[in-house]
C-alpha positions in Angstrom: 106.0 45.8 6.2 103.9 43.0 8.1 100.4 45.3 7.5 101.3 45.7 3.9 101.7 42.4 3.3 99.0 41.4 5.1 96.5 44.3 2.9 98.3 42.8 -0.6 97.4 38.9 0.7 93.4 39.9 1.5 93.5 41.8 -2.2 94.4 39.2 -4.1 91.9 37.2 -2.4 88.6 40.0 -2.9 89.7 40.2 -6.3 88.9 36.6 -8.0 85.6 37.1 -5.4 84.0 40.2 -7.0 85.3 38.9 -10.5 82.9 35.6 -9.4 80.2 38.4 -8.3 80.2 39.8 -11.3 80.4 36.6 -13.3 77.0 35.2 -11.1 75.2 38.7 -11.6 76.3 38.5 -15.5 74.6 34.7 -15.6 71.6 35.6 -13.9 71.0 38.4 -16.5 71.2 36.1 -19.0 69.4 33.3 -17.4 66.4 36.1 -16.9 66.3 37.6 -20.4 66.7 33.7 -21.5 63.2 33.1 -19.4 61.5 36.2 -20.5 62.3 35.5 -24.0 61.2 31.5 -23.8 57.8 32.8 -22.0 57.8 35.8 -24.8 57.7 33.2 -27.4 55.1 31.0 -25.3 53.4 34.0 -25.7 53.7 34.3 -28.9 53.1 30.8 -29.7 50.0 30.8 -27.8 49.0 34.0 -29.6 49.5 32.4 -33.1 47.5 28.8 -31.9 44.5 31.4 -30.7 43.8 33.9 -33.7 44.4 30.1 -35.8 41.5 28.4 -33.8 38.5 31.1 -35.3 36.7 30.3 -38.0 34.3 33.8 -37.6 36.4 36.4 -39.8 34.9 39.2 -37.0 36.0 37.3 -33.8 39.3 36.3 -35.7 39.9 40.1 -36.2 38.7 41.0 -32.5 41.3 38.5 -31.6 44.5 39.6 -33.4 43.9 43.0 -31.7 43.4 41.4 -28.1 46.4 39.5 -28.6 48.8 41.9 -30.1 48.0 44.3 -27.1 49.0 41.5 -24.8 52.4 40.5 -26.5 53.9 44.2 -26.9 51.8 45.1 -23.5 50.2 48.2 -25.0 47.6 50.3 -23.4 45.5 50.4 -26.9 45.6 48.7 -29.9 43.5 48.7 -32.9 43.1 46.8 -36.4 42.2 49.0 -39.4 40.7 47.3 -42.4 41.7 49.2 -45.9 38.7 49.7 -48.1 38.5 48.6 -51.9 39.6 51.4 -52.8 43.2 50.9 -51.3 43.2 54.5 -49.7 40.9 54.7 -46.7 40.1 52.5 -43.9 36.6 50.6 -44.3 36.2 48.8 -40.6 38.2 49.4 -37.6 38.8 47.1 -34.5 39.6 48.4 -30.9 41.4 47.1 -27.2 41.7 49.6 -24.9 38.7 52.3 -25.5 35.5 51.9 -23.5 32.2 52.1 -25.6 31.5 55.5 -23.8 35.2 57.1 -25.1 34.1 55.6 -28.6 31.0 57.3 -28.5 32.2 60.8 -27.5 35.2 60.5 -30.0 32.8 60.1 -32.7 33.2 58.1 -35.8 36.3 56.1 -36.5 39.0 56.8 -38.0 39.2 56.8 -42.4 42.7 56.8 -42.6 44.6 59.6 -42.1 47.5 61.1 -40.3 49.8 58.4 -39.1 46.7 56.0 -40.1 47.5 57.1 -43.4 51.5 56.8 -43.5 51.1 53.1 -42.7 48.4 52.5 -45.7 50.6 54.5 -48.5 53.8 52.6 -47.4 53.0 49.5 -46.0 56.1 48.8 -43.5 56.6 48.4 -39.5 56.7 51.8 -38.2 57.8 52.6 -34.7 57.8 56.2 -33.3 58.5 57.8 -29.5 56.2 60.3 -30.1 53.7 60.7 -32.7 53.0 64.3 -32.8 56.3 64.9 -34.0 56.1 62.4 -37.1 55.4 65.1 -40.7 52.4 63.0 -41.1 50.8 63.3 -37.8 46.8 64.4 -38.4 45.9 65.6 -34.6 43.7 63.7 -32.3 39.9 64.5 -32.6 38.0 65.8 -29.1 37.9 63.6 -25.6 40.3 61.5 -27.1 42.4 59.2 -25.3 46.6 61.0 -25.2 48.6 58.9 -26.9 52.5 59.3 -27.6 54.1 55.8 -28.1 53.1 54.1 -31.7 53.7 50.6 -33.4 52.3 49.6 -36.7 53.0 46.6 -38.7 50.8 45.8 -42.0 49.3 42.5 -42.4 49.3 40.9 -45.9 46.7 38.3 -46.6 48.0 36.5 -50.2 50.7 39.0 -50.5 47.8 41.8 -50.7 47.8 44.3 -47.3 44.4 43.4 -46.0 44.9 46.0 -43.1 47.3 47.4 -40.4 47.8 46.6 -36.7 48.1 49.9 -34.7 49.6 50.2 -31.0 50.0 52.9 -28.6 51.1 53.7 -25.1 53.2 51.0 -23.7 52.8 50.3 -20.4 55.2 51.7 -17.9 56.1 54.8 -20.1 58.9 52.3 -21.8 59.3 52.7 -25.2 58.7 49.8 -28.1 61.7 48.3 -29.1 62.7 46.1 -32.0 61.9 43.1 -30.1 58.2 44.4 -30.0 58.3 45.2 -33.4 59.6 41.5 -34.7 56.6 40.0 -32.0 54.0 41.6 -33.7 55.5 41.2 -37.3 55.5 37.7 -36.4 52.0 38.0 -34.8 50.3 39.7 -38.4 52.1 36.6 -40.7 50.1 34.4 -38.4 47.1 36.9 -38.8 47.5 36.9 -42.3 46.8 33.0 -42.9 44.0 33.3 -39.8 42.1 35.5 -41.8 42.5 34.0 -45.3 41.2 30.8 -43.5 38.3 32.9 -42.1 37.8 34.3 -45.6 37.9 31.1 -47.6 35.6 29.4 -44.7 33.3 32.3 -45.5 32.9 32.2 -48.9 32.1 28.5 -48.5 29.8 29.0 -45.7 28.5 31.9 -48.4 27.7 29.4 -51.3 26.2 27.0 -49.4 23.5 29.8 -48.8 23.1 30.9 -52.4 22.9 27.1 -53.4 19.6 26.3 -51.0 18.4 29.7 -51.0 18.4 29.4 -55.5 16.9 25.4 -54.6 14.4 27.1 -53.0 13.2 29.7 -55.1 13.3 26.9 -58.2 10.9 24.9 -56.0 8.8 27.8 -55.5 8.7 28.6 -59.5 8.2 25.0 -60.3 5.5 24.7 -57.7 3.3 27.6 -59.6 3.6 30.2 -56.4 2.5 33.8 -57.8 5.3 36.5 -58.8 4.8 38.7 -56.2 5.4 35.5 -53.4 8.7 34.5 -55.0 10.3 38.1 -55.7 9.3 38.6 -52.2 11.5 35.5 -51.3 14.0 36.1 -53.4 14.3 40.0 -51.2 14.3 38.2 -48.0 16.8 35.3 -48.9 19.4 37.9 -50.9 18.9 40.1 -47.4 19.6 37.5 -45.1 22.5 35.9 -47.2 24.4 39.7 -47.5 23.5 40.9 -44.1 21.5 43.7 -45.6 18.8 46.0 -43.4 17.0 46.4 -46.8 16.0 45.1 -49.4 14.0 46.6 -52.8 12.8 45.6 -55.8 11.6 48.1 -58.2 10.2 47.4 -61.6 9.8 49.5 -65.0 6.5 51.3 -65.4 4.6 50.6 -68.9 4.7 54.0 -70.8 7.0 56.1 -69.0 10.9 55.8 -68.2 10.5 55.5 -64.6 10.8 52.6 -62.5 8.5 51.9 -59.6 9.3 50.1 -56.4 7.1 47.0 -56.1 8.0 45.7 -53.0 10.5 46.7 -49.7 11.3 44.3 -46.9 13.6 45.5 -43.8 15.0 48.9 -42.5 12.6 51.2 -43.4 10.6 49.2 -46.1 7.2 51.6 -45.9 8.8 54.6 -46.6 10.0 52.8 -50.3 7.3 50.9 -51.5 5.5 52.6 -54.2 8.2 55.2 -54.5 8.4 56.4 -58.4 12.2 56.5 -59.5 13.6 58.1 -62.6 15.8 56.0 -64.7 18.6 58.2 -65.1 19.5 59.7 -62.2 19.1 57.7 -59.7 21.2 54.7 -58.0 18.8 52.2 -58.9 17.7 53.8 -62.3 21.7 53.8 -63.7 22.1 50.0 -62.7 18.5 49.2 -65.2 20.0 51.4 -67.9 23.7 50.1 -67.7 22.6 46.3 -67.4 25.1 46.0 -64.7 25.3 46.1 -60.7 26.3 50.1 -59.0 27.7 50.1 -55.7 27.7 52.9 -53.1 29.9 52.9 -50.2 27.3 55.2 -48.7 23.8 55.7 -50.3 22.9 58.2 -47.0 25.0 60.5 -48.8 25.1 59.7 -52.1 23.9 62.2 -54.7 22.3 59.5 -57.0 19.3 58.9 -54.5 16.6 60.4 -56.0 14.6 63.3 -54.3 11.7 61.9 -51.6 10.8 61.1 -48.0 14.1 60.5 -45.8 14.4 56.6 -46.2 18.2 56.1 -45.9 19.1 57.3 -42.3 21.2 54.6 -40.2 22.2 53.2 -43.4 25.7 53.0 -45.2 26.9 50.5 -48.4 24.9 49.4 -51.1 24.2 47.6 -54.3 21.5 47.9 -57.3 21.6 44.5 -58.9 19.6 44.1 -62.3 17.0 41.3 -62.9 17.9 40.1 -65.9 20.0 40.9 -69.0 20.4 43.6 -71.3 20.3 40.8 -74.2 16.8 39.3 -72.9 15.9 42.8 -71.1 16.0 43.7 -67.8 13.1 43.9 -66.0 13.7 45.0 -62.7 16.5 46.1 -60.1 17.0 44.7 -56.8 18.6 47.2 -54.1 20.7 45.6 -50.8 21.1 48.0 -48.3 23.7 47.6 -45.1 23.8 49.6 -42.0 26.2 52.4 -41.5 29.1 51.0 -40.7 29.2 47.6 -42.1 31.4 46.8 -45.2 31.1 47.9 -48.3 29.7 45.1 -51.5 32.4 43.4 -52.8 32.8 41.8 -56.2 33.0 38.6 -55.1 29.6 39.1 -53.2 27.4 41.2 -56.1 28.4 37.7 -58.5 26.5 35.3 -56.8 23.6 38.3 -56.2 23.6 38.8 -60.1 22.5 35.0 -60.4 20.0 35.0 -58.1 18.7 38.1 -59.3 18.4 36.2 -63.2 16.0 33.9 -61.1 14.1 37.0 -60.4 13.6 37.0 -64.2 12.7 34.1 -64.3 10.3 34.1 -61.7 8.9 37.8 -64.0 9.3 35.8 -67.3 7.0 33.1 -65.5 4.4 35.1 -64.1 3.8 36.8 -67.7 3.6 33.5 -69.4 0.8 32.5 -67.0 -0.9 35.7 -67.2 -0.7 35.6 -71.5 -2.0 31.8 -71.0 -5.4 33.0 -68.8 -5.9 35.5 -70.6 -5.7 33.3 -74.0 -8.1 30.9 -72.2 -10.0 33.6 -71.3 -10.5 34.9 -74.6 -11.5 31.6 -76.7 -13.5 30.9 -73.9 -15.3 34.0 -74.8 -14.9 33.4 -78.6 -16.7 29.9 -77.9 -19.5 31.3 -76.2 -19.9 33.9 -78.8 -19.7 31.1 -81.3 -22.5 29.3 -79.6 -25.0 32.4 -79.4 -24.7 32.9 -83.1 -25.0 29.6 -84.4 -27.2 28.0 -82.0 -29.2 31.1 -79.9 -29.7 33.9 -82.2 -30.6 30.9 -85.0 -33.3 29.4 -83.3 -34.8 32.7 -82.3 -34.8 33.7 -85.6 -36.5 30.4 -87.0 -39.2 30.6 -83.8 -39.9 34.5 -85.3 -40.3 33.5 -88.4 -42.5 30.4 -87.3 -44.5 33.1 -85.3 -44.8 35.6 -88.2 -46.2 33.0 -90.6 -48.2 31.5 -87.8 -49.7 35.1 -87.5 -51.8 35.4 -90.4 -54.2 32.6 -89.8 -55.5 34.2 -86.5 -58.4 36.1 -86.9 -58.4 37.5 -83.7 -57.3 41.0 -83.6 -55.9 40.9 -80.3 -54.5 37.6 -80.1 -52.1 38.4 -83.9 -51.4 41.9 -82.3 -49.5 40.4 -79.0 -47.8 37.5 -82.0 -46.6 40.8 -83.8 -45.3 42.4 -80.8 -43.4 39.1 -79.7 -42.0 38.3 -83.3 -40.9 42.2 -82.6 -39.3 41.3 -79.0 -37.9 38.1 -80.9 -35.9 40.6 -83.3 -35.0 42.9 -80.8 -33.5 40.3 -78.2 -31.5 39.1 -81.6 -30.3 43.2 -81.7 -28.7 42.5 -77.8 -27.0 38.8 -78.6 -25.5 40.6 -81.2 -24.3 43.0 -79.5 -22.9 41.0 -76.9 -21.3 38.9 -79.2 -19.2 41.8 -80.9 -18.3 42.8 -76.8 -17.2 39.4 -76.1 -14.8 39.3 -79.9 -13.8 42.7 -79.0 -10.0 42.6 -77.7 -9.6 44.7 -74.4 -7.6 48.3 -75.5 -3.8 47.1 -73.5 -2.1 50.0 -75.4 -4.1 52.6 -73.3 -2.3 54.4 -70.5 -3.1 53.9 -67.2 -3.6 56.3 -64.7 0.1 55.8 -63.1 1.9 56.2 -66.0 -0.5 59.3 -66.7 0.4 60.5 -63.8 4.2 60.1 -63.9 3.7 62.2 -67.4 2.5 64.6 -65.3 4.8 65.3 -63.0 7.6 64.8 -65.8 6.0 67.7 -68.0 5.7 69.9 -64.4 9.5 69.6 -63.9 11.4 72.0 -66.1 8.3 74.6 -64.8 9.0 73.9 -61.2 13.0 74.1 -61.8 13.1 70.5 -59.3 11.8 66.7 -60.2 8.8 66.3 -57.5 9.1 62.6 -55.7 6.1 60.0 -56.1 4.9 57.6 -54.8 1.8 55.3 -55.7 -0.2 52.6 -54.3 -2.8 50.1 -54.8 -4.1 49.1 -58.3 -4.6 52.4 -59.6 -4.9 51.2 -63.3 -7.6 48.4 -62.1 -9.7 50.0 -59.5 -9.9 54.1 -61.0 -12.7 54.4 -63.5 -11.1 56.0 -67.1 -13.6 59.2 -65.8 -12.4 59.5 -62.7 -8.5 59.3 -63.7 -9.6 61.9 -66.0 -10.0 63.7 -62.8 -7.2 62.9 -60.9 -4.6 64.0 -63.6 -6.6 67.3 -64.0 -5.9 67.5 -60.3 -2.5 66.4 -60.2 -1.4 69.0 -63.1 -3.3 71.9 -61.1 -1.6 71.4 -58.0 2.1 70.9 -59.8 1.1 74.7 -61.6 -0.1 76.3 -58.5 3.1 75.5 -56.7 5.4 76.9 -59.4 3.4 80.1 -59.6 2.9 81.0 -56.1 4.9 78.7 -53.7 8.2 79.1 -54.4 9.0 75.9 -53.2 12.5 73.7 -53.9 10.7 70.2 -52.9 7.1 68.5 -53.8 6.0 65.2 -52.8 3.1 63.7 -54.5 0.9 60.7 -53.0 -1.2 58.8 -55.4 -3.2 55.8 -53.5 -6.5 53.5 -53.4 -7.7 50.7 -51.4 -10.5 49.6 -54.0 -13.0 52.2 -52.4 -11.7 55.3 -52.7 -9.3 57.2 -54.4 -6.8 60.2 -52.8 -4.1 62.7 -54.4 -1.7 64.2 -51.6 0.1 66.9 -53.0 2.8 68.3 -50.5 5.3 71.5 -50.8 8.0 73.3 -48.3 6.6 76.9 -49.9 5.1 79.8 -48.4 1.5 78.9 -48.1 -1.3 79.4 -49.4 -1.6 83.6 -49.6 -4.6 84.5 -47.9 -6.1 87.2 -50.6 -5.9 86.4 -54.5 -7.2 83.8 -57.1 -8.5 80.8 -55.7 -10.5 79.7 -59.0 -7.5 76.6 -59.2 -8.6 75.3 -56.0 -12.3 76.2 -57.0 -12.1 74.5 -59.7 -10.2 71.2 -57.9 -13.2 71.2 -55.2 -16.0 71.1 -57.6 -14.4 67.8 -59.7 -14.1 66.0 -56.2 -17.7 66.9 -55.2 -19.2 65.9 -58.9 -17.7 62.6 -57.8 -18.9 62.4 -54.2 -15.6 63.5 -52.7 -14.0 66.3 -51.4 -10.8 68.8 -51.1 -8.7 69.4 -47.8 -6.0 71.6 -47.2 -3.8 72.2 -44.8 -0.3 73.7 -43.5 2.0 70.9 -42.1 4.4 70.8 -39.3 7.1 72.1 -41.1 5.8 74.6 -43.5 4.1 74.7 -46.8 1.2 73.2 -48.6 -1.0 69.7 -47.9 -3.5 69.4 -50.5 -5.1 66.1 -50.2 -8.3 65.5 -52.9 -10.5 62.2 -52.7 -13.4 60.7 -54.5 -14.9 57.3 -54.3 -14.5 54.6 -56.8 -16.4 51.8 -58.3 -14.5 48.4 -58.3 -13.9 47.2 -61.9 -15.2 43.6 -61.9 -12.5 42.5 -64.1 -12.6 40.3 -67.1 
């Protein structure tokens, strides 16, 4: 009875001290999850202030995706942009790859699979294991293994501007729901971050287009030639859009073919001179519309027209028309980014469409000037031709006429035959001012073709016989510096070489060079045929030879690197004087 007692007594007093045990284990808990949320929320706080501090839309996006790794401690995270077009990813953001994984994985991701499922329905989205979600896509080669996912969409203005994508928590734990309201906090915050970036942006943005137009009205005001300010105009719009490239090709006079005047960046030698239909190709559809024509990728897009590979290592694009369709365009000017980079956005080709009006401008300008020389050049000429008929040819004619009267009162023979032969050079002299004056009052033919446009004809009317459109590409001042006889030549050439190649070469691509420095002129015509067969008719190539040796120039042909033909023909030129 006494031990019984005795075991009942120490009970009752364990009891209340593993009820207090329990109590102190139960506020400790509470006290720790109480601290980890408070530094959680510290976290997040701090989180928030640092995506809010960048004004640099890139470093604000580098930033969200750093920090939303570190709140939900995830081994990866990433930060997919959605294009324009509201279905695929445009630029993608990455914590946790190393640049060597990146570049064995390849390209990033467009948007599919589980990529995909958070794009089409725009809501958190938490999985244990991705493979087993319906919309799970597969990883591509050497990528990392990933099991654990978290996505949230971030909404800039009520618009979703992209998705925040994490995977692999550390410690094999799952994400909870705690994770999943951090990081919905986290992309509100983003949200506003980069709408700030964005507005700052745009600001930044007109600030350039405002001294960059300041600077080209200077330039117009100050009388700079056409070629200087649509040169500045290229290298300002480049700069301003972060373009590699930069083009401006203008309509050829009798054709319907645009050529490309000048190129400045990525590329730029294999473009200039460069003869581009107007309806087929990227830059051609944005003359004809009027109206600017993107390309999210012109490396691919089937609108290029056929030529020398001149896009690789670049990606979006936009042909912006100089000028109006109600005051006529008369030029397009093509921006060109890197692969990669984002795509032209509506808000960027407005501001591009006015500085490209003071490309017009700077055209309508330059033809004004031009129309004034030549205007002073012609009454200038009228003048002079004025003055050698009223004053020159006059006074000759009186001193003749003084000479011939003069003449019968000599009585020697020889001295009245030498009076007689000058009174004869007197009239004859009057025969050449005359002559000179109808040269100088004789307007100069404008509405002749020139050899470039003869030559596009050419190649145009050699088409539908070949069964593809050969590229070209001229320069120099072909029209200036090629005698009429000698572009007689050159077309005759030109045509020759087009027919040989769709009779024997069998050939899908031809590339044709026109070019002159002032001294010479040269024709390289290039196929991917068969060759030149080594038995049959050669009375073509005979016949190309002899018109470069009657003008002191020559034929060479050769078989290039990768096939085909190279016909290159040359002949001197004499350089016009001008008027």
């Amino acid at each position: 009875m006494g031990s019984s007692a005795e075991e009942a007594r120490e009970a009752r007093i364990r009891l209340p001290q593993l009820r207090l045990d329990e109590l102190l284990e139960e506020l400790q808990a509470r006290l720790d999850a109480a601290r980890g949320t408070r530094d959680r929320v510290h976290s997040l706080l701090e989180a928030v202030l640092s995506v809010g501090r960048e004004l640099d839309l890139e470093q604000v996006l580098y930033g969200i995706v750093e920090a939303a790794a570190a709140l939900v401690d995830a081994e990866y995270a990433a930060l997919g942009v959605i294009g324009a077009d509201g279905k695929r990813l445009s630029a993608f953001y990455t914590v946790g790859v190393t640049e060597g994984e990146i570049a064995r994985i390849g390209n990033y991701p467009e948007g599919h699979g589980i990529l995909g499922e958070l794009i089409r329905h725009p809501e958190p989205l938490r999985l244990s294991k991705i493979s087993e979600h319906p919309a799970s896509y597969g990883f591509p080669p050497h990528h990392p293994p990933m099991n654990t996912f978290l996505g949230v969409p971030i909404r800039v203005r009520g618009q979703v501007f992209g998705n925040l994508y994490l995977t692999e928590k550390r410690g094999g734990a799952q994400f909870d729901e705690d994770d999943e309201s951090v990081l919905s906090t986290l992309a509100v915050a983003a949200g506003v971050a980069i709408d700030n970036a964005r507005l700052y942006e745009e600001s930044r943005q007109r600030e350039r287009w405002l001294v960059a137009s300041a600077e080209i009205t200077h330039r117009l005001m100050s009388g700079s030639e056409r070629a200087e300010v649509l040169g500045l105009i290229a290298e300002r719009a480049r700069e301003i859009t972060g373009a590699a490239l930069a083009v401006v090709a203008v309509p050829m006079r009798d054709t319907d073919a645009l050529t490309v005047e000048l190129a400045i960046g990525r590329e730029a030698e294999a473009h200039r001179g460069l003869v581009l239909p107007v309806g087929d190709s990227l830059i051609g559809r944005a003359f004809a519309a009027a109206a600017p024509v993107t390309s999210p990728d012109i490396a691919q897009d089937a609108r290029v027209s056929p030529g020398p590979r001149r896009f690789d290592g670049l990606g979006p694009a936009v042909a912006v028309p100089v000028g109006s369709g109600q005051g006529g365009v008369r030029g397009v000017v093509l921006l060109v980014r890197e692969a990669g980079r984002g795509e032209f956005t509506e808000k960027e080709t407005e501001p591009l469409q006015g500085f490209a009006a003071q490309a017009a401008v700077a055209m309508e300008l330059a033809d004004r000037r031009r129309d004034a020389e030549q205007i002073a050049v012609l009454e200038d000429r009228d003048r002079i031709a004025r003055d050698l008929h009223d004053l020159a040819i006059q006074r000759l004619f009186a001193t003749g006429m003084t000479l011939q009267s003069a003449g019968r009162f000599i009585e020697h023979a020889g001295a009245a035959e030498r009076v007689r032969r000058a009174v004869d050079d007197l009239d004859e002299t009057i025969k050449i001012i005359r002559s000179t004056i109808f040269g100088l009052r004789t307007r100069e033919d404008d509405t002749a073709p020139g050899l470039r446009s003869r030559a596009v004809r050419a190649v145009g009317e050699a088409a539908p016989v070949l069964g593809f459109a050969p590229s070209v590409r001229m320069e120099g001042l072909l029209d200036t510096h090629v005698p009429r006889e000698t572009a007689d030549h050159v077309v005759a050439v030109l045509s020759e070489a087009l027919t040989n190649i769709a009779r024997h070469a069998r050939a899908d691509r031809a590339e044709v060079m026109l070019e002159t420095d002032g001294r010479e002129v040269r024709l390289t015509v290039t196929d991917n045929g068969v060759g030149i067969p080594a038995k049959g008719r050669r009375s073509g190539l005979r016949n190309m030879a002899e018109r470069a040796r009657e003008l002191g120039g020559d034929l060479e042909i050769d078989r290039p690197e990768g096939g085909g033909t190279r016909l290159v023909w040359h002949a001197p030129v004499a350089a016009s004087s001008g008027p």
